[in-house]
VOBA-1610 file (N, C-alpha, C; in pm, whole numbers, padded with zeros to 5 digits, always signed):
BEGIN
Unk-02083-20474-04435Unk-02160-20394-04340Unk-02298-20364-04398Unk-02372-20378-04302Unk-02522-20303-04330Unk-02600-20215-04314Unk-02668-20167-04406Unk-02698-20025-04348Unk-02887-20019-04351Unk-02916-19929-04281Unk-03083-19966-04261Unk-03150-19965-04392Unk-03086-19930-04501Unk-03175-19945-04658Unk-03184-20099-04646Unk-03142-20177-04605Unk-03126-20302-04641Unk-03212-20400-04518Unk-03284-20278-04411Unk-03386-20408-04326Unk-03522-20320-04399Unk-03536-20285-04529Unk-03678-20229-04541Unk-03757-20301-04625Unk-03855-20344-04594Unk-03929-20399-04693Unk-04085-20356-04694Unk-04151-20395-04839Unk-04281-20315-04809Unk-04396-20434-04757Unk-04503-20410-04683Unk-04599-20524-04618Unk-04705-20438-04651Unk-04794-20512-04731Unk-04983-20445-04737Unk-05019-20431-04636Unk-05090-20337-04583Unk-05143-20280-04459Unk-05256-20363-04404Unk-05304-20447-04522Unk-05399-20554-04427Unk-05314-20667-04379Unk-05202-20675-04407Unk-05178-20834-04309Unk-05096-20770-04204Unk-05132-20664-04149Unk-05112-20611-04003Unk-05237-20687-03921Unk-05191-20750-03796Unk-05307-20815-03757Unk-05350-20746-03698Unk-05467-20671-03694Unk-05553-20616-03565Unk-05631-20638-03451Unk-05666-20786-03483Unk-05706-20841-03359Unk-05671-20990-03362Unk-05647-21035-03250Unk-05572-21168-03209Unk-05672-21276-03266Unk-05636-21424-03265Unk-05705-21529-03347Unk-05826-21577-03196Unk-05917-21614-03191Unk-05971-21656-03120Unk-05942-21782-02980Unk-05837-21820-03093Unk-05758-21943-02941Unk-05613-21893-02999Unk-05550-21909-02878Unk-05389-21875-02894Unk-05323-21935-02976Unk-05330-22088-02968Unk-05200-22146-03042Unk-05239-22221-03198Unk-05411-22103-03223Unk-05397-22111-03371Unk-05392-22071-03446Unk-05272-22011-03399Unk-05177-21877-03504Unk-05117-21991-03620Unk-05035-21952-03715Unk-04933-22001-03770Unk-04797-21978-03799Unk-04726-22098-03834Unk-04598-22076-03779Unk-04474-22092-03885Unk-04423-22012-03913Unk-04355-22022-04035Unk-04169-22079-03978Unk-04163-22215-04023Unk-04055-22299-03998Unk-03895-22238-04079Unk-03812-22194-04061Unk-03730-22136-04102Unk-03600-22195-04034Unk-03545-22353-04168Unk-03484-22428-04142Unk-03359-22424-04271Unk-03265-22332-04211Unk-03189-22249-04316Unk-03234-22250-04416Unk-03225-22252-04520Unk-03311-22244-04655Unk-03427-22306-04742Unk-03462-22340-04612Unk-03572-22410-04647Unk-03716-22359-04548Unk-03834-22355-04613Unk-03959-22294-04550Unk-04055-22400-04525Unk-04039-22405-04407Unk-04203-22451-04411Unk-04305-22429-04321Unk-04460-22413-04386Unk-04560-22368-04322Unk-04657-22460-04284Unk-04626-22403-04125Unk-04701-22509-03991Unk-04787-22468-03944Unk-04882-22561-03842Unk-04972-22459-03758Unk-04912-22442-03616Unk-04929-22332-03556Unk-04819-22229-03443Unk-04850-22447-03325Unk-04911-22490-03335Unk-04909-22619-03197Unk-04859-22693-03263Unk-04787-22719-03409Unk-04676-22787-03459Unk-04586-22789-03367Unk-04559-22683-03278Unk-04428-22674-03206Unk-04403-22769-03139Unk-04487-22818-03088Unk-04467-22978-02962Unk-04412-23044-03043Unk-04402-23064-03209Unk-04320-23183-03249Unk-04172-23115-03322Unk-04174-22986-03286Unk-04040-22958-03315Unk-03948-22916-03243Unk-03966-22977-03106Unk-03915-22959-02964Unk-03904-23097-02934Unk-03780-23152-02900Unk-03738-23273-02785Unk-03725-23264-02671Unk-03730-23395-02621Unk-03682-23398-02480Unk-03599-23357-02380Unk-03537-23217-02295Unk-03455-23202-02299Unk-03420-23056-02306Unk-03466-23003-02407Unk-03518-22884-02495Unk-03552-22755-02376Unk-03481-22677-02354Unk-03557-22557-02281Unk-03608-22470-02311Unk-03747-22403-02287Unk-03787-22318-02305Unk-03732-22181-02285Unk-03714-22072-02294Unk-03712-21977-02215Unk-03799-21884-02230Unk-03919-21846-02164Unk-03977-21753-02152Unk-03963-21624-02079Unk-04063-21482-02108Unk-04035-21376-02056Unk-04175-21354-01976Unk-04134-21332-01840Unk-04261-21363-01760Unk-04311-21215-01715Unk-04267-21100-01820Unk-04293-20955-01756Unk-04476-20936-01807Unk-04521-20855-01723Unk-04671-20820-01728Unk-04677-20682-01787Unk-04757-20675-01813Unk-04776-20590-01930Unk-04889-20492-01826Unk-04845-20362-01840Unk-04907-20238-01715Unk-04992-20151-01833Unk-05161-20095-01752Unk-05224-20036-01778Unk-05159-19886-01807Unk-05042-19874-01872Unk-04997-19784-01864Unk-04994-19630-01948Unk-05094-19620-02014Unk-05147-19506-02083Unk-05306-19447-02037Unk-05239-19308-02020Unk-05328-19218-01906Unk-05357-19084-02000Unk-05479-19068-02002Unk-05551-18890-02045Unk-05583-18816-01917Unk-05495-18705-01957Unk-05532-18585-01825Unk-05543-18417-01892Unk-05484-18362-01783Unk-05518-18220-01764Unk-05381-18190-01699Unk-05330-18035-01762Unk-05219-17972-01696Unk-05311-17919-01573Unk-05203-17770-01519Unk-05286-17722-01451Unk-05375-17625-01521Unk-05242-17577-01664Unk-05378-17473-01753Unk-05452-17489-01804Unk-05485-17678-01840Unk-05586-17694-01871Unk-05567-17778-02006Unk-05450-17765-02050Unk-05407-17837-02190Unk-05421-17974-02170Unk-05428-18041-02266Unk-05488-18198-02283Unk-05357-18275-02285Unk-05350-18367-02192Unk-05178-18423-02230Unk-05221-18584-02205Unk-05120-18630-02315Unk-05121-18775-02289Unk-05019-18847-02192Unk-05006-18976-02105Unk-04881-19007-02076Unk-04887-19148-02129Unk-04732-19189-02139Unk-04700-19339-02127Unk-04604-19362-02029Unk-04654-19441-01928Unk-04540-19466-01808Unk-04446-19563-01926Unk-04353-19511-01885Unk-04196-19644-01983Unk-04125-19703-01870Unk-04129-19689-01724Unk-04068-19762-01639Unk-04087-19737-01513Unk-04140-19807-01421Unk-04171-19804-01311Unk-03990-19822-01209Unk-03987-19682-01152Unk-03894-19659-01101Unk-03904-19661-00896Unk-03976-19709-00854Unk-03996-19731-00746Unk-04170-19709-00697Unk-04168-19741-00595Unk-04363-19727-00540Unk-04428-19613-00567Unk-04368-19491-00582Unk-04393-19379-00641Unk-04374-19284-00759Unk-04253-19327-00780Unk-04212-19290-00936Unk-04202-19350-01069Unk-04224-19323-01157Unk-04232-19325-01315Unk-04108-19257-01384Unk-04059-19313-01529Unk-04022-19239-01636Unk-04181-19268-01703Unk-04170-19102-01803Unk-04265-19150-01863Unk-04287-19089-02037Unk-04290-19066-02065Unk-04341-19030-02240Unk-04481-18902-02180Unk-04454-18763-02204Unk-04588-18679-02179Unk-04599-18615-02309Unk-04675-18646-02365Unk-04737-18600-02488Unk-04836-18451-02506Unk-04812-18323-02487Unk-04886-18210-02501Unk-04831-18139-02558Unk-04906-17994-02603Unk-04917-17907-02673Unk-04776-17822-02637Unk-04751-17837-02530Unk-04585-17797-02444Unk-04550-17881-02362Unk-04414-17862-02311Unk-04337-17994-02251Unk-04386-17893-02125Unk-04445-17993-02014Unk-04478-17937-01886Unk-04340-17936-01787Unk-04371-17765-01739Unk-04243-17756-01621Unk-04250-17894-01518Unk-04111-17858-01432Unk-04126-17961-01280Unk-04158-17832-01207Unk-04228-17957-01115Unk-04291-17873-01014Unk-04441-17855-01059Unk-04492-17846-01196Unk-04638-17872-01189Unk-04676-17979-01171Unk-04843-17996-01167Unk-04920-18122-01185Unk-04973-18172-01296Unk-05039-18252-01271Unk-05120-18302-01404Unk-05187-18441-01321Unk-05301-18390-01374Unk-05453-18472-01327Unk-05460-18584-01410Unk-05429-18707-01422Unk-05468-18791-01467Unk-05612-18904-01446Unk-05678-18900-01553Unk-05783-19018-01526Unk-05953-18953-01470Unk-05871-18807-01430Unk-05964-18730-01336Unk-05989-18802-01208Unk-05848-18813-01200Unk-05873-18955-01027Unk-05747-18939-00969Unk-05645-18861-00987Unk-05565-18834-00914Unk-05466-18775-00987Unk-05333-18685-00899Unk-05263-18601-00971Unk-05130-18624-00936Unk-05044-18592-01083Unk-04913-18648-01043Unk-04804-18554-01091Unk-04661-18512-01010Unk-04599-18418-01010Unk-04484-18418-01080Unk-04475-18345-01170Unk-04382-18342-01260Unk-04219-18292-01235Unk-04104-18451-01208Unk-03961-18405-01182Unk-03901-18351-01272Unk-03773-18352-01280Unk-03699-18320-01402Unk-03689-18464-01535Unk-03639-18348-01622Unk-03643-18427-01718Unk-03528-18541-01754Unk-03539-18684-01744Unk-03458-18744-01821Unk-03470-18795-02007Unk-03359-18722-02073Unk-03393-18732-02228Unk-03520-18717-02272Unk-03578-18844-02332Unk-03687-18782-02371Unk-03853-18804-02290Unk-03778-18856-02125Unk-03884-18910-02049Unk-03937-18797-01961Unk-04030-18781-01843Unk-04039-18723-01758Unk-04020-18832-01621Unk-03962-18796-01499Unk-03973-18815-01402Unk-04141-18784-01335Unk-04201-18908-01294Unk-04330-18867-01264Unk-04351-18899-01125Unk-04385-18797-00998Unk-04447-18837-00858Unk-04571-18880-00845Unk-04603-19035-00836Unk-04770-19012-00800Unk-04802-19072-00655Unk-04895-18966-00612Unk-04965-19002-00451Unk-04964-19096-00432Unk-04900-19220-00464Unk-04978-19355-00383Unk-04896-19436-00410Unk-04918-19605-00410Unk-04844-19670-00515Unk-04920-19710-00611Unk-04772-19646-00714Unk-04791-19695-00847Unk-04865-19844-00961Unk-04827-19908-00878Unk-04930-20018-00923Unk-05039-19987-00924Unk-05118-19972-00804Unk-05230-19986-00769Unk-05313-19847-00821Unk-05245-19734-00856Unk-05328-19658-00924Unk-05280-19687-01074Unk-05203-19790-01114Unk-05202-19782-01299Unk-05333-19882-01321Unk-05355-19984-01240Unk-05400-20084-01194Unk-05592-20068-01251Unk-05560-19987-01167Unk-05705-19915-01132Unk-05762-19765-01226Unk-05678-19721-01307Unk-05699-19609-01379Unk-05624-19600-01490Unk-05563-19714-01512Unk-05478-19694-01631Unk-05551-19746-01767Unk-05477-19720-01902Unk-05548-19796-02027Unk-05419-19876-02081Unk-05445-20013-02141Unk-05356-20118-02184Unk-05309-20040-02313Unk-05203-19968-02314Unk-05097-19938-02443Unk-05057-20060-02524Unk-05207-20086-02689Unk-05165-20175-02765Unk-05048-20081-02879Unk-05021-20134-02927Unk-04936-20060-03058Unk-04953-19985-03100Unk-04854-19914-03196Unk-04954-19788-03273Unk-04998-19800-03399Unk-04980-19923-03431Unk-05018-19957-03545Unk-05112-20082-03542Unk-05204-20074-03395Unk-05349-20153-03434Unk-05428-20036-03398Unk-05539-20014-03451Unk-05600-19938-03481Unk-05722-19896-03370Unk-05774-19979-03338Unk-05844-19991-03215Unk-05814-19965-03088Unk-05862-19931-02969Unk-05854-19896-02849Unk-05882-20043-02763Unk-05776-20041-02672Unk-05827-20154-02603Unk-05933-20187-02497Unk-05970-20318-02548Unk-06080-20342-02439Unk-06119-20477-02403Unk-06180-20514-02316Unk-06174-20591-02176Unk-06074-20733-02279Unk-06089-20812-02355Unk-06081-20899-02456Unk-05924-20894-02488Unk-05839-20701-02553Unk-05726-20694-02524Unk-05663-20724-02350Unk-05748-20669-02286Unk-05646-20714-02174Unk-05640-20822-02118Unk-05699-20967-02208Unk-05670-21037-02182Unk-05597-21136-02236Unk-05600-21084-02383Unk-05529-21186-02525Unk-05389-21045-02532Unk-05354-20945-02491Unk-05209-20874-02449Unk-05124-20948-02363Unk-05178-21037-02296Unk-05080-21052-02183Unk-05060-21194-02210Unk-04902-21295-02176Unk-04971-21373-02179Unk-04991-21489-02097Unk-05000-21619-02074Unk-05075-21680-01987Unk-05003-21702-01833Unk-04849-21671-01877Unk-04799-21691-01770Unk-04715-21572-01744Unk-04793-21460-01786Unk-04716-21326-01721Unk-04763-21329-01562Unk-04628-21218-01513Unk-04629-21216-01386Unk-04604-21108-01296Unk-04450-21075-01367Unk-04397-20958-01281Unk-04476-20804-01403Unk-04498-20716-01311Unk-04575-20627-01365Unk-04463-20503-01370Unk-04470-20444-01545Unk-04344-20379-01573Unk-04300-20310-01713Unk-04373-20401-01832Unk-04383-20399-01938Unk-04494-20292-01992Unk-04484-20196-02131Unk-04541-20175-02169Unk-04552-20205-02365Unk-04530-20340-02360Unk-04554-20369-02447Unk-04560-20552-02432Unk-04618-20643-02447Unk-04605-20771-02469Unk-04493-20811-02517Unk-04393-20944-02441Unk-04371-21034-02504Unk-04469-21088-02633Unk-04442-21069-02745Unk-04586-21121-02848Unk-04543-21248-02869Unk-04431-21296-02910Unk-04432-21437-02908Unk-04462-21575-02789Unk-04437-21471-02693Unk-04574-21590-02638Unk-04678-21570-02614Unk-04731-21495-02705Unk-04872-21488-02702Unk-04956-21600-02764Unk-04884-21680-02833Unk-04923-21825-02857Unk-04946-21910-02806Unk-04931-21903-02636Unk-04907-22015-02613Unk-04997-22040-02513Unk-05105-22093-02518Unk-05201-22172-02416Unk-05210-22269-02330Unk-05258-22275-02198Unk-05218-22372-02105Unk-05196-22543-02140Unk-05323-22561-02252Unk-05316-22730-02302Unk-05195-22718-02384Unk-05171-22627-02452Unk-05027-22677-02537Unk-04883-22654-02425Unk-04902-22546-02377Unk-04767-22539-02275Unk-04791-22698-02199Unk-04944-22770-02158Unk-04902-22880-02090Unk-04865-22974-02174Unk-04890-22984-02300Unk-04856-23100-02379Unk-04678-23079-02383Unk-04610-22958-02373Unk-04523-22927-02383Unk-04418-23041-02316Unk-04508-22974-02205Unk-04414-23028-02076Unk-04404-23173-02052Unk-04564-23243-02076Unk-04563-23387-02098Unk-04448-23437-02192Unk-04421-23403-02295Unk-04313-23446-02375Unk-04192-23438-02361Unk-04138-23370-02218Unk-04030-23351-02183Unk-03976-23252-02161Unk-04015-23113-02288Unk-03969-22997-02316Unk-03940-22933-02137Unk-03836-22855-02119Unk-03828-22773-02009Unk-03893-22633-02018Unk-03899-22571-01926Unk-03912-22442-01907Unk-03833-22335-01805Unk-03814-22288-01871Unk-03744-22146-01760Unk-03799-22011-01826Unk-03766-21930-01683Unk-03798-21792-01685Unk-03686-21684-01678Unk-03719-21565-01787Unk-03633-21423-01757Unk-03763-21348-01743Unk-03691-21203-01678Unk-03804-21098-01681Unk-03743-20962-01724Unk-03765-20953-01861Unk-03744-20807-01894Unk-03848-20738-01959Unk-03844-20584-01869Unk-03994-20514-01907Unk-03955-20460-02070Unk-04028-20489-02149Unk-04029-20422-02238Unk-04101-20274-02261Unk-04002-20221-02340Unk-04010-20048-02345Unk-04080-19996-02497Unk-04129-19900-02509Unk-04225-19833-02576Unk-04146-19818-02692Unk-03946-19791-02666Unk-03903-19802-02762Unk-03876-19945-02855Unk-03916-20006-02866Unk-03928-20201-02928Unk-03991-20093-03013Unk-04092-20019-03046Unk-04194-20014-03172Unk-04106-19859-03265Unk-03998-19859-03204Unk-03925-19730-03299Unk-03873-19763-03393Unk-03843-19762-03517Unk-03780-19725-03619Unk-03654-19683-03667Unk-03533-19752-03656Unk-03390-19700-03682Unk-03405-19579-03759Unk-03357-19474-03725Unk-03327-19363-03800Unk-03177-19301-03911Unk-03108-19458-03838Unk-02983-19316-03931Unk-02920-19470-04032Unk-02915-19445-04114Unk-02872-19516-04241Unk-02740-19621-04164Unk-02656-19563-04142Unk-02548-19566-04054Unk-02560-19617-03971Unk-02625-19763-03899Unk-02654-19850-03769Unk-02595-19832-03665Unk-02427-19774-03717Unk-02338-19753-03578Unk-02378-19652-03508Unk-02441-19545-03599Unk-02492-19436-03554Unk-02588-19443-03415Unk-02665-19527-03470Unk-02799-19576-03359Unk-02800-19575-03208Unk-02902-19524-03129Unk-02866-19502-02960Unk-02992-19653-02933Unk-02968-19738-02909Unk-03034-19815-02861Unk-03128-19805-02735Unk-03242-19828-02737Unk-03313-19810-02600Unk-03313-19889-02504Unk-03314-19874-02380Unk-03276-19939-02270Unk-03371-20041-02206Unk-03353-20128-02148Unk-03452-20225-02089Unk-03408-20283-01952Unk-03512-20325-01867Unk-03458-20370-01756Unk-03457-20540-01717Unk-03360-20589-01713Unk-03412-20754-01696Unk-03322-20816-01604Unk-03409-20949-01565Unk-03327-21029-01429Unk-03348-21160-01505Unk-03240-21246-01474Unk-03183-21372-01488Unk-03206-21406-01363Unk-03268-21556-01307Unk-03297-21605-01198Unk-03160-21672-01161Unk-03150-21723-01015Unk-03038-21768-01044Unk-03069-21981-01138Unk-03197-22033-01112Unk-03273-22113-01120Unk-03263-22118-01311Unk-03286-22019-01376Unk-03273-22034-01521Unk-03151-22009-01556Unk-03001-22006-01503Unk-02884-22002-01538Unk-02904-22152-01482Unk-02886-22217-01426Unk-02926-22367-01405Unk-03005-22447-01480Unk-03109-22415-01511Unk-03181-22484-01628Unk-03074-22473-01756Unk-03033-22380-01790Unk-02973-22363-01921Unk-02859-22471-01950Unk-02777-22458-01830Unk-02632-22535-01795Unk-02685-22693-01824Unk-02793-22753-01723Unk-02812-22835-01738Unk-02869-22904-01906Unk-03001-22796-01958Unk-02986-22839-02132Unk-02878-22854-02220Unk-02799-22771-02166Unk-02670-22780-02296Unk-02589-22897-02238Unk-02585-22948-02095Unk-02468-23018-02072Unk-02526-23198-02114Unk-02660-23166-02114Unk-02757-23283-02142Unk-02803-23306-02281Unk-02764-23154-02370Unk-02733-23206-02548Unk-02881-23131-02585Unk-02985-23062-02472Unk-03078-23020-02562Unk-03052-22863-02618Unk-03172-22782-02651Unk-03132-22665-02700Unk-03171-22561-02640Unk-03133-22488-02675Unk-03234-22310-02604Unk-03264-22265-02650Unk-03390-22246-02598Unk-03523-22215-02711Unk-03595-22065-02649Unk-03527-21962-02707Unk-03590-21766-02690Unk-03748-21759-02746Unk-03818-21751-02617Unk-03962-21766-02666Unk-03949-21559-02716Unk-03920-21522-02814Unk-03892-21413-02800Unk-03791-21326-02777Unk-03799-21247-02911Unk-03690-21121-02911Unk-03666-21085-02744Unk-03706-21062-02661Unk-03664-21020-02591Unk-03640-21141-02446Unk-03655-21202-02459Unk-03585-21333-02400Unk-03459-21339-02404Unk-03437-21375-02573Unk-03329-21334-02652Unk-03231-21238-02594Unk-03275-21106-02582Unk-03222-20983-02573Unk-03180-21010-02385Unk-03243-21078-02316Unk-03178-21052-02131Unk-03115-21153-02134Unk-03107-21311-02267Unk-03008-21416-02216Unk-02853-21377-02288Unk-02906-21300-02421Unk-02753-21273-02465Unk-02683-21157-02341Unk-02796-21037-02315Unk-02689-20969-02230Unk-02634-21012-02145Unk-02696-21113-02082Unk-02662-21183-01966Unk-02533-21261-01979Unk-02509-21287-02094Unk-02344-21372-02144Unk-02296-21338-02201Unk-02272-21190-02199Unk-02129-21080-02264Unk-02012-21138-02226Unk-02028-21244-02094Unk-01871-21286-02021Unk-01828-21411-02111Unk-01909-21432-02183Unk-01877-21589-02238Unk-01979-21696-02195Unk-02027-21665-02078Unk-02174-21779-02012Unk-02255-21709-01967Unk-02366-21761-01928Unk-02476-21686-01906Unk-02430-21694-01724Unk-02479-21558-01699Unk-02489-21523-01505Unk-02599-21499-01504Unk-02663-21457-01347Unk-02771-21459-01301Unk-02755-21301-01215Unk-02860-21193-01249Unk-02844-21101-01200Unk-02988-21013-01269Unk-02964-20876-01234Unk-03052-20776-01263Unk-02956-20691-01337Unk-02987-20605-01428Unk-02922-20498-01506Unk-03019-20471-01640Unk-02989-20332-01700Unk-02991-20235-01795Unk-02909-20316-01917Unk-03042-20288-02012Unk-02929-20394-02132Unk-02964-20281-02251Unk-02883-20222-02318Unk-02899-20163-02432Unk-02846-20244-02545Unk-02780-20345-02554Unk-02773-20450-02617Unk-02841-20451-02768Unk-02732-20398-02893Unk-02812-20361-03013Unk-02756-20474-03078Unk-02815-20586-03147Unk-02811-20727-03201Unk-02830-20676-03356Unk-02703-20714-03415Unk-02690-20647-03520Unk-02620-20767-03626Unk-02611-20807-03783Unk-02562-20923-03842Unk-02416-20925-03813Unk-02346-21022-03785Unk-02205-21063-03728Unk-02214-21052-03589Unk-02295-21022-03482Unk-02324-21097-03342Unk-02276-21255-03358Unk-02220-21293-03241Unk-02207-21418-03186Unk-02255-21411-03096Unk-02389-21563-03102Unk-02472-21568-03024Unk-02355-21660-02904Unk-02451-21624-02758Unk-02333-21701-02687Unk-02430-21814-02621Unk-02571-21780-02630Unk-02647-21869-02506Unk-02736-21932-02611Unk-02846-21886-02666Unk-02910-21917-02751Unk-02956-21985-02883Unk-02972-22128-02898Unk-02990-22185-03014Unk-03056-22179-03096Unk-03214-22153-03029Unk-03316-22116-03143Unk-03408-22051-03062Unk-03486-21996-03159Unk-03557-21876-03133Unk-03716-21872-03173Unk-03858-21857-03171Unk-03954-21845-03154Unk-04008-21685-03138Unk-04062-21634-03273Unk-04054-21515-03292Unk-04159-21474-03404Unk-04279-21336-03353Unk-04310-21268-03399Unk-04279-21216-03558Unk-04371-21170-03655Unk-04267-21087-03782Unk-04277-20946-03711Unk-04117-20886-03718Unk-04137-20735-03687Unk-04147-20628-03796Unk-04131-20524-03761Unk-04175-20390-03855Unk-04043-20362-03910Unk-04042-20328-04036Unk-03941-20235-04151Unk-03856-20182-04068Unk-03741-20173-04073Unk-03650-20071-04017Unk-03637-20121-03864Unk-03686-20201-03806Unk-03678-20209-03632Unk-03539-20294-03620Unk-03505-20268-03490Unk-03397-20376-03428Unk-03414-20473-03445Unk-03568-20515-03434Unk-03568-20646-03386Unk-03578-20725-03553Unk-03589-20668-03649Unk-03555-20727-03794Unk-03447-20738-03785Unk-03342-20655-03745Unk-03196-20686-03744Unk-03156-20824-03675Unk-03185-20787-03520Unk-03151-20910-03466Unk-03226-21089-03562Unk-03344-21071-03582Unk-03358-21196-03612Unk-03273-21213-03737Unk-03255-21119-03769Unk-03147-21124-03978Unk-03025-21207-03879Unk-02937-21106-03783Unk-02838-21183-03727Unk-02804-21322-03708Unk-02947-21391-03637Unk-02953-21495-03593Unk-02942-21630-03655Unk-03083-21603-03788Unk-03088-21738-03870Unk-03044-21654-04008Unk-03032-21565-04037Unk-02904-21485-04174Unk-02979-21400-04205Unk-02915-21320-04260Unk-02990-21212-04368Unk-03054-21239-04449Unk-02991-21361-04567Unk-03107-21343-04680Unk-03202-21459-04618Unk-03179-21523-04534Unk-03238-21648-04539Unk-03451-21560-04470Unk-03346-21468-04392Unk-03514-21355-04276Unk-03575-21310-04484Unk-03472-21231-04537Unk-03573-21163-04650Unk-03605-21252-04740Unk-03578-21438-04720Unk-03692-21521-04857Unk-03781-21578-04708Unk-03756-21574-04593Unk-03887-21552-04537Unk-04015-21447-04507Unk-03927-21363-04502Unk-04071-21261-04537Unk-04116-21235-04658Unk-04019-21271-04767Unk-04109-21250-04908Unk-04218-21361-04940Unk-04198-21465-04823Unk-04278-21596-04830Unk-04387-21572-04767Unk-04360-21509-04624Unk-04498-21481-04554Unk-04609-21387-04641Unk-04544-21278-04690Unk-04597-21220-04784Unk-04705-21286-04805Unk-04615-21308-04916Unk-04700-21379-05057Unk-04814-21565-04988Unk-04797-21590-04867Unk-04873-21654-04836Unk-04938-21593-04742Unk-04960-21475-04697Unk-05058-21393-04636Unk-05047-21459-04496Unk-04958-21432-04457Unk-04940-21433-04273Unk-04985-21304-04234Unk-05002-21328-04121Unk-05045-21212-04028Unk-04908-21154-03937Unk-04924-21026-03963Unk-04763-20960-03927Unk-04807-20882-03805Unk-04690-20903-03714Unk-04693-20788-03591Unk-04756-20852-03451Unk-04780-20803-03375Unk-04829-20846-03240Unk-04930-20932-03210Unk-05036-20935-03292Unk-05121-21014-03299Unk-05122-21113-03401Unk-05051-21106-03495Unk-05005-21206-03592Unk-04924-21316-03571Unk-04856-21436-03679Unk-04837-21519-03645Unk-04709-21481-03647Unk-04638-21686-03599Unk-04494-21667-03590Unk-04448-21716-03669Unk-04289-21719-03641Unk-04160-21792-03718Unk-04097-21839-03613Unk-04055-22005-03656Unk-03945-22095-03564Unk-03788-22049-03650Unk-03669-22004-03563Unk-03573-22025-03664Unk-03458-22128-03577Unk-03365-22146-03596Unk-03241-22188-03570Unk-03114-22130-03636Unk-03010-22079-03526Unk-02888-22038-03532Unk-02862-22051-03651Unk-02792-21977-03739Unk-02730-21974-03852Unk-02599-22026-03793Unk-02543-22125-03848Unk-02390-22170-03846Unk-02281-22064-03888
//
């Protein structure tokens, strides 16, 4: 058994990337072929993909979703919408000096005001006048990480998202495909590689920090995702045709495994709290295409799960020491299933 002393490791604070590489897919890509390393450039990938081969990408859009306002007394409060709950409502993260009653307001943007329901855990229920899109749309700010340093602007909202986001929902990027640019996705496809789509919004909690030594302990945070019925078909057909499945991303990952708790993958909508922990059996997923994550996160766990424990800690002692760029704007790692 493992316990969170054992996903911590230390990373110099400069190979946090703070701002993205100038073209997408010339990140780099650290090959993680069970015990063995090797370092590629991130458009290597076209030759480590066959014919056959499915993609799976996460096609959620990433929402202007961090807002500065005003109570009614006047106190300074921050929000983060965490889930768009219908044309008018929000959960959301309200950040002030006191937790605001229901039944008040709060002025956001200085452009419109929104009414505070009851509380779920550690969210607020939020009413706003209109629809929600169209005022996050229009008044919202792109929530990068909290650990890039900078405020976003016009440049983030366009290297945050990525080329083939769609459904609008997320407040945080898919980052691993943030690599991926239209000439290489077409070279992709020229070569045979498939593609399919999931859509799960990613939540504010992806950037938390396991807290209790004790993993079992852990309350996992929730996410929302749909399986098409079209990418349960793509999948069937790669595996029955001998190619592989390829998780452009932890959280790809995270809506195809929930999606095959039954033994195969189905096609539906649902809530996945789904905590990917070492001794998981993967049921859908062969290989994976992935971000480096932060000390202590799930998502170090899950990738430890996937291609092993020690095999993730002599890759990050490798990225290290060859100065990769870590985190959202940094580069990746290819792995494959641990046997």
């Amino acid at each position: 058994m493992y316990s969170l002393s054992d996903f911590d490791f230390h990373l110099p604070q400069e190979l946090i990337a703070q701002l993205p590489l100038p073209e997408r897919s010339a990140s780099r890509l650290l090959h993680v072929d069970g015990d063995t390393l090797i370092d590629r450039a991130f458009a290597e990938i076209v030759d480590q993909l066959n014919p056959g081969d499915l993609l799976v990408f996460n096609n959620t859009r990433v929402l202007k979703a961090r807002f500065f306002g005003v109570k009614d007394s006047g106190g300074k409060v921050e929000v983060l919408v965490e889930r768009v709950l219908d044309t008018r409502h929000v959960l959301a993260q309200v950040r002030a000096s006191k937790s605001p009653k229901a039944g008040t307001t709060i002025r956001l943007a200085d452009a419109f005001d929104v009414t505070v329901g009851e509380r779920a855990g550690e969210f607020f229920t939020l009413q706003f006048p209109s629809d929600v899109f169209d005022l996050i749309e229009a008044h919202g700010r792109l929530p990068l990480p909290p650990y890039i340093e900078h405020s976003a602007d016009e440049f983030d909202e366009k290297r945050y998202q990525t080329v083939y986001a769609k459904e609008p929902g997320a407040v945080a990027a898919p980052t691993a495909g943030l690599h991926f640019d239209q000439p290489l996705l077409d070279k992709l496809r020229d070569k045979g590689v498939r593609f399919a789509y999931v859509t799960l919004h990613v939540g504010a909690g992806t950037f938390q920090p396991v807290r209790t030594e004790n993993l079992a302990e852990h309350k996992m945070h929730s996410e929302w995702y749909t399986i098409p019925h079209e990418t349960v078909e793509a999948v069937r057909t790669a595996q029955a045709d001998g190619g592989k499945v390829v998780a452009v991303g932890t959280t790809s990952m995270r809506a195809l495994e929930s999606a095959s708790q039954s033994g195969e993958l189905v096609a539906g909508s649902a809530d996945t709290n789904l905590f990917i922990t070492p001794g998981y059996t993967f049921k859908t997923v062969d290989r994976l295409i992935t971000n480096f994550h932060l000390p202590k996160s799930t998502l170090l766990m899950l990738v430890s799960a996937f291609a092993g424990y020690q095999q993730i800690r002599n890759a990050y002692a490798h990225a290290i020491e060859k100065r990769y760029r870590f985190f959202s704007y940094g580069d990746a790692m290819l792995l494959t299933k641990k046997c």
